[in-house]
N, C-alpha and C positions, 0 to 999 in steps of 0.2 A: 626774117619773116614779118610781113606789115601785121598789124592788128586784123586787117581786114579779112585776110587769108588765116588768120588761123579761127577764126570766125567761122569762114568756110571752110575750115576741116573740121571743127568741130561745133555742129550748128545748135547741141546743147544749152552751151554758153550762151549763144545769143538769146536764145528761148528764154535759158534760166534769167536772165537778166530786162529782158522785155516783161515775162511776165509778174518778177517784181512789180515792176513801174504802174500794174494795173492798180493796184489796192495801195496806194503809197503809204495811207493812213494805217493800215495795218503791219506793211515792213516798215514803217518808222517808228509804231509802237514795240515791234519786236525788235531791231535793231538799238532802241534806247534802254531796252533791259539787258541787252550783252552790252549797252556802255556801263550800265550802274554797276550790272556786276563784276565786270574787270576790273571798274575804277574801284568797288571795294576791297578786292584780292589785292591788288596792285598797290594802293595806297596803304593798308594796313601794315600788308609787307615792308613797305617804305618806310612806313612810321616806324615799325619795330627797329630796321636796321638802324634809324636813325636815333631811336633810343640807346641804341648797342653801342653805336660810334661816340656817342657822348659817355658814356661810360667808360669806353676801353680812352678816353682823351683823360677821362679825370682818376683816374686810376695810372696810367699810363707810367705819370715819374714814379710812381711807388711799385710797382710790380716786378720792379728788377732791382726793389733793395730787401735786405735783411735786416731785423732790429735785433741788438741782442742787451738783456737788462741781467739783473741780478736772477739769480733763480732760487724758488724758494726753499730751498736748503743750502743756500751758500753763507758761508762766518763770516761773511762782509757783507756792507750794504753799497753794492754799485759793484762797478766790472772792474779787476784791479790791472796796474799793469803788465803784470805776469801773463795772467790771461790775456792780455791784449797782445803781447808779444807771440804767445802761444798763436792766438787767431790767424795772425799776418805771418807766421810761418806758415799755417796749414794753408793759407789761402794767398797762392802766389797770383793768382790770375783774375783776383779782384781788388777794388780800391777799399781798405779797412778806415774806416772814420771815428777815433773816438772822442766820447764830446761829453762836458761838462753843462750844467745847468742851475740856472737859479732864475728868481724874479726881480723887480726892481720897478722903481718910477723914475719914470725922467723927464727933466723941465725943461721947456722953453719962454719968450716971450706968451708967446700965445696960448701956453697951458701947460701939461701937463698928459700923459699918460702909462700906463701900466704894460712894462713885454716883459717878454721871457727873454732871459736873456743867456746865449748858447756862446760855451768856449769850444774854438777846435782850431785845425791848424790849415786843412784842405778845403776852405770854404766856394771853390769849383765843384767840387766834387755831387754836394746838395744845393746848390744856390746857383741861379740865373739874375744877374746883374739888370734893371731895367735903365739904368744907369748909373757910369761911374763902371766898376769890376769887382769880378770876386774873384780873389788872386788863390793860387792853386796851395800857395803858404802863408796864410795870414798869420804876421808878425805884429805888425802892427797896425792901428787904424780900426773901424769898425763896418760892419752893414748894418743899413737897417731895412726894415720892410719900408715901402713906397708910401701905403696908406698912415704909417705913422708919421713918418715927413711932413706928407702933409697936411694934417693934423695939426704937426705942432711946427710950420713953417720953416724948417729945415733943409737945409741944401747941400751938397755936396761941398768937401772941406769945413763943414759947419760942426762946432765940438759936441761931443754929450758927455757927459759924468755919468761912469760907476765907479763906487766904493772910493771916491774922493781921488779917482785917475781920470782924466781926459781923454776921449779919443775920437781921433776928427772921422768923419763918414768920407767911406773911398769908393760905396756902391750902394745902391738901394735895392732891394730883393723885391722882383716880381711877384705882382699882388694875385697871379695866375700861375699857377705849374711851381716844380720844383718842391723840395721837401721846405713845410712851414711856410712855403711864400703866403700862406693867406691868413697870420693870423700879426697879431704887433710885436716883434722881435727883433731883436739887437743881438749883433753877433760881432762876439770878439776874440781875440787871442787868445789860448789856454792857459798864461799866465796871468791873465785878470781873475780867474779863478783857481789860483794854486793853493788859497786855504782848505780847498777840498779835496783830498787825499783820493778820492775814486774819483771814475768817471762813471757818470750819471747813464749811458748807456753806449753803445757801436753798432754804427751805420754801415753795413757791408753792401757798395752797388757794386751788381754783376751786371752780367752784357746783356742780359733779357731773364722773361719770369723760367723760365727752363735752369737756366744756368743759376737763379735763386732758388731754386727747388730743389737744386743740387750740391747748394751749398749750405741751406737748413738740412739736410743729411747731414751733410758730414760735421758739422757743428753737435747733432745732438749725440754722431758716436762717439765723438771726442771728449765731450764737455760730461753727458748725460750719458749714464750708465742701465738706463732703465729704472732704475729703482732713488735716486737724487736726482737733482735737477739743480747741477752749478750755475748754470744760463738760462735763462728762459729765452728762447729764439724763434722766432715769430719774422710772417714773410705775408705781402698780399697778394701773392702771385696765385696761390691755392685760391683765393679771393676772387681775385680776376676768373680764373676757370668755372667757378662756383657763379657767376653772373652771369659769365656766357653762355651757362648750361642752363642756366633759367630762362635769358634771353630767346635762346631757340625757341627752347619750349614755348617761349610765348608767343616767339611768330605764327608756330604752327597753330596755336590753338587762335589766334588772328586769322591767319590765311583760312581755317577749316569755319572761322566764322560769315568771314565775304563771299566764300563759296557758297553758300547755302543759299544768296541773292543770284548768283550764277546759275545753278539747279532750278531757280524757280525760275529766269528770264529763258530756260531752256527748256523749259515744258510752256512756256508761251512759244517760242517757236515751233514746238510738238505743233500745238492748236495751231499757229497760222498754218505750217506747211496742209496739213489736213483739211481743215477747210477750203485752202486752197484748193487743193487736188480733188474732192469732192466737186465742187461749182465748177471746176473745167473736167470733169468725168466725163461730159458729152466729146469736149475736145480731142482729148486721149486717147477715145476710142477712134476717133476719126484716124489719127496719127496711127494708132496701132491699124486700122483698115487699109491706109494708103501704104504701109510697108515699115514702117517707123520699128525698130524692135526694140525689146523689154530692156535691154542692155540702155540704148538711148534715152530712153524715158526716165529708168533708174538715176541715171547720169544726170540731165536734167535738174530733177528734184532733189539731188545732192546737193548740184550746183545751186542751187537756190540758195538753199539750207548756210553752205559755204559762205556766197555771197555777204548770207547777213551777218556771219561770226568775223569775216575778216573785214568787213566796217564797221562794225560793232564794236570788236575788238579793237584796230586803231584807233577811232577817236578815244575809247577808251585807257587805251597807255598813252595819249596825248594826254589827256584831262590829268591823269593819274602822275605822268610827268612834270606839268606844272602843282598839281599837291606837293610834289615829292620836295621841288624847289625850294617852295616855302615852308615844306618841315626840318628841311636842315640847316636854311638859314635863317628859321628861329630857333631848332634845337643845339646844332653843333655851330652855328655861327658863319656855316658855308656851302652855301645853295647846290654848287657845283659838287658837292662829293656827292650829290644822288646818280652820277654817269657813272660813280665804280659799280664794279661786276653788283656785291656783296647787297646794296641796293635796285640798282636796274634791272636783276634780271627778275625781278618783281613786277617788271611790265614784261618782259620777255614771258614767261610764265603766265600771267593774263591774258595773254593775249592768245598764245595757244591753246588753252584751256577754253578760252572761248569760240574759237573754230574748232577744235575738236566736240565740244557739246553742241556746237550748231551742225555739226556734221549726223552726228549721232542723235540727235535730234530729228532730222529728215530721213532716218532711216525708214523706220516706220511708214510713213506714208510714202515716200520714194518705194517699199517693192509692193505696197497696196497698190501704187496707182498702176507699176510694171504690171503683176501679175493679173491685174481687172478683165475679165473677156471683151476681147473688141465687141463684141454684138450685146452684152450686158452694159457695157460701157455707152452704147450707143441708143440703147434703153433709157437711159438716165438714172 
């Protein structure tokens, strides 16, 4: 069906949209309050999600690990290997990590600086290599963090000293992600720390925060009796849900903020459709006298109404689409994640919202104008 035939079936449409075109000044002022206020539904939404996504990224390696330290009624200080033996029995279906610690300085040409310095044996398991590897059994060799390298001009196969041993750098740990990548640390073998009889704490990663949520259970039935605390066992996965649940909340109380510029660009379309319809009352009656019925004329002034929310509304999730671009690729680092659902439908949502109030909107004056008497009407 051409455009022009369905014109001519339904000759509302053409009415509703000719008689825009009379007052331009007026549907383009009402038409620029359904852009503001989508564009502020739409974007705030945006913004929230794109606060959320930065969140669930930097939380992300931590939400599917477990920490377990001493707990404060245990006769030792640190997690012994008994318990550690115990853990890796209970826990066949996760990788158990335990890990020794101390501090240290370390020198180069170029200076000096201060890390922590971690023994363990699985250094895959927490550690992201930005170059160089971190081998799933570290025997020998060391990581270090990126930003201390460079710091103190170090390179790959380049020696450091602890405790008057040598050990060459086989990987540098990502100054981004991963457990510790972002602070100055040195990671070695567990026997560069065999002076200390415990271990300093255990890194349990599971497959996601569900499966740590399930494994802080069963740690504290095993370990904790309710009334002692051998372990203390601590998870950021409760963490994570506690953010997201904030998170929400804050969309909504965002989204209920942009809407309230919606509400008011929709009581300006109230005032235009109405005055419209007023100033062509003489018209209407004519229509209603030549045969035109109340059914058509309601129709009409719908359409009108219509018209100005669904180009209101698209330029509106256009403008709101380019906001969204530039909040994620300053926030999260990547423009393009505003196309996921979890974002976008944040214009989808606008935009409906705003032909729905422009619909609802022209009610009102759409069945004042229907029900007007043709000969009242033609009164003026």
């Amino acid at each position: 069906m051409k455009p022009s035939d369905l014109l001519t079936r339904f000759p509302s449409v053409l009415m509703a949209w000719r008689n825009l075109g009379r007052n331009r000044v007026r549907t383009a002022l009402a038409t620029l309050g359904i852009v503001i206020g989508v564009v502020a539904i739409a974007s705030l939404g945006i913004a929230g999600a794109a606060i959320q996504q930065q969140a669930t990224t930097d939380l992300g390696s931590l939400t599917n690990e477990v920490t377990v330290t001493s707990g404060q009624d245990s006769d030792v200080d640190g997690v012994t290997d008994d318990q550690v033996a115990r853990i890796e029995r209970l826990l066949t279906d996760a990788r158990v990590v335990p890990q020794k610690t101390n501090t240290t300085t370390i020198e180069s040409r170029e200076g000096e600086a201060f890390v922590t310095v971690t023994g363990l044996t699985e250094a895959s398991a927490l550690y992201n290599a930005s170059a160089g590897e971190a081998p799933d059994r570290l025997q020998s060799g060391a990581l270090l963090s990126a930003g201390t390298a460079r710091e103190l001009g170090l390179e790959l196969g380049d020696p450091v000293e602890y405790e008057g041993r040598l050990y060459r750098i086989r990987g540098l740990i990502e100054a981004e992600g991963g457990f510790g990548g972002g602070g100055n640390e040195l990671v070695i073998p567990p026997s560069g720390l065999a002076d200390q009889q415990h271990y300093d704490s255990v890194t349990i990663v599971a497959a996601d925060g569900e499966a740590a949520t399930a494994i802080v259970d069963r740690l504290e039935a095993e370990f904790n009796d309710g009334e002692e605390e051998e372990l203390s066992v601590t998870s950021f996965a409760s963490a994570q849900e506690n953010i997201d649940s904030f998170l929400n909340t804050l969309n909504l109380a965002l989204l209920g903020i942009g809407s309230i510029s919606l509400v008011v660009a929709s009581v300006a379309i109230l005032n235009v459709m109405l005055m419209s319809t007023i100033e062509r009352r003489g018209e209407i009656g004519v229509l209603r006298a030549v045969g035109i019925r109340r059914g058509e004329i309601l129709r009409m002034i719908l359409t009108e109404a219509a018209f100005i929310g669904v180009i209101g509304g698209a330029v509106g999730a256009l403008v709101s689409l380019g906001v969204g671009l530039v909040l994620f690729d300053a926030v999260a680092g990547d423009a393009l994640l505003v196309v996921r659902w979890s974002s976008a439908r944040y214009l989808v949502f606008g935009f409906a919202f705003a032909v729905v109030a422009s619909v609802l909107s022209g009610l009102y004056p759409a069945w004042k104008a229907a029900t007007d008497r043709p000969v009242e009407a033609l009164r003026g």
